[in-house]
Kinemage of the C-alpha trace (Angstrom):
@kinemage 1
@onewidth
@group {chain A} dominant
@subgroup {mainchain}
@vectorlist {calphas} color= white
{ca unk a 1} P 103.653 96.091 120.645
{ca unk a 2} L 103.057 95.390 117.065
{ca unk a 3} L 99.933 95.669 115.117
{ca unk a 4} L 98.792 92.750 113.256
{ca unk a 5} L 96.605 91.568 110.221
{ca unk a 6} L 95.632 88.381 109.830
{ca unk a 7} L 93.883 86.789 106.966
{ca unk a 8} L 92.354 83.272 107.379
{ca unk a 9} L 90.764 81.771 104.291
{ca unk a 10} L 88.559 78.951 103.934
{ca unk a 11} L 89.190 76.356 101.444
{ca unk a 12} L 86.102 75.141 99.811
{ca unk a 13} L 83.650 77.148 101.428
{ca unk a 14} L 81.588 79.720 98.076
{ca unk a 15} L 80.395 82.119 100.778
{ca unk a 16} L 81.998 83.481 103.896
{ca unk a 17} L 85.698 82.397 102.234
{ca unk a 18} L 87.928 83.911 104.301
{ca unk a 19} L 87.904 86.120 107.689
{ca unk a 20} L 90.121 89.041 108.881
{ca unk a 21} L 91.527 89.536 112.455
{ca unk a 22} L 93.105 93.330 113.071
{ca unk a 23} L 94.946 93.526 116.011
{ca unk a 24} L 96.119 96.649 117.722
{ca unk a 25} L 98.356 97.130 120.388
{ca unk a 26} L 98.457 93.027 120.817
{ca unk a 27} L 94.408 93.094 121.555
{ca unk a 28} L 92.146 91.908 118.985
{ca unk a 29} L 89.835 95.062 118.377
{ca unk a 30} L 87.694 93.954 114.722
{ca unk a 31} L 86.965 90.875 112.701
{ca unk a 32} L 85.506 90.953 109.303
{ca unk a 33} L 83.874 88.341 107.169
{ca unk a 34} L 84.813 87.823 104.008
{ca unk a 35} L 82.637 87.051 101.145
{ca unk a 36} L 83.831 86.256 97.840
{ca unk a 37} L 85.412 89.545 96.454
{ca unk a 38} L 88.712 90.290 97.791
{ca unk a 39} L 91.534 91.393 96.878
{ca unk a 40} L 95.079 91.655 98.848
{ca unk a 41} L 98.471 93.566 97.251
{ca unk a 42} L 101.408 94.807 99.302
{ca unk a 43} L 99.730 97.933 100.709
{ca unk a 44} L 96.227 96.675 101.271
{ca unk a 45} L 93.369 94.532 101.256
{ca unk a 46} L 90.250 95.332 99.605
{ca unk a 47} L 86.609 94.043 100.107
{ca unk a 48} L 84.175 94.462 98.201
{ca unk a 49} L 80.438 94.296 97.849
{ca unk a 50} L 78.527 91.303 96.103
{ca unk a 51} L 75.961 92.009 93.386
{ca unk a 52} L 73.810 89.497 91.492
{ca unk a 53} L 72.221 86.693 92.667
{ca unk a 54} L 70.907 83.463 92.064
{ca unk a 55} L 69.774 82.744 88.562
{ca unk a 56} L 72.251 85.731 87.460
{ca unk a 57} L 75.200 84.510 89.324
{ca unk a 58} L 77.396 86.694 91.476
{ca unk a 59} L 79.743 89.606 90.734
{ca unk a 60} L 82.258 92.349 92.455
{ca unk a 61} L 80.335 95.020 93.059
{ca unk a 62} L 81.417 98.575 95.493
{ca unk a 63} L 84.002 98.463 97.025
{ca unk a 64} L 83.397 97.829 100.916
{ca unk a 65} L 86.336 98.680 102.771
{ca unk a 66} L 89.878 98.992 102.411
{ca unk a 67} L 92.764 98.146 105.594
{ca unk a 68} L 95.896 99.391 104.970
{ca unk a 69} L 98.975 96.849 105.460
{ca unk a 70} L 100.890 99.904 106.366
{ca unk a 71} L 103.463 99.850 109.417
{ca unk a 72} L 101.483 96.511 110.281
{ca unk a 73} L 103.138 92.333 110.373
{ca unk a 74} L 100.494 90.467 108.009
{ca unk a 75} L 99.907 86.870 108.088
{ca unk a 76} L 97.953 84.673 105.421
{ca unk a 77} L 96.623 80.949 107.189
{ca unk a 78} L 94.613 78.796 104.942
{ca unk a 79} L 92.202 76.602 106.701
């Protein structure tokens, strides 16, 4: 059994760009959505919070989450 990270992003889409499946044990047990501020390296991917708005225009802001890559097969599908 092998646990799995996938990341699908949306081309063209400015909000809700890209969505991430973790799978555990072969079952799919989250999925996140994705706004704008992301970033992926080797170890992990980081989301983070959006701050601004309209008028002001939109910037990374906290940082949300982090999901460690470790020990898991990761896959990137662009829609």
């Amino acid at each position: 059994m092998v646990d799995l990270v996938i990341l699908t992003i949306y081309k063209g889409r400015c909000w809700c760009v890209a969505e991430l499946s973790i799978f555990e044990e072969d079952k799919l047990t989250e999925t996140v959505s994705i706004n704008k501020f992301y970033e992926v390296d080797e170890g992990s991917i980081r989301i983070y919070d959006t701050i601004g708005g309209s008028g002001y225009g939109y910037s990374k802001g906290n940082l949300l989450r982090k999901v460690s890559l470790s020990g898991k097969d990761f896959k990137t599908v662009t829609i």
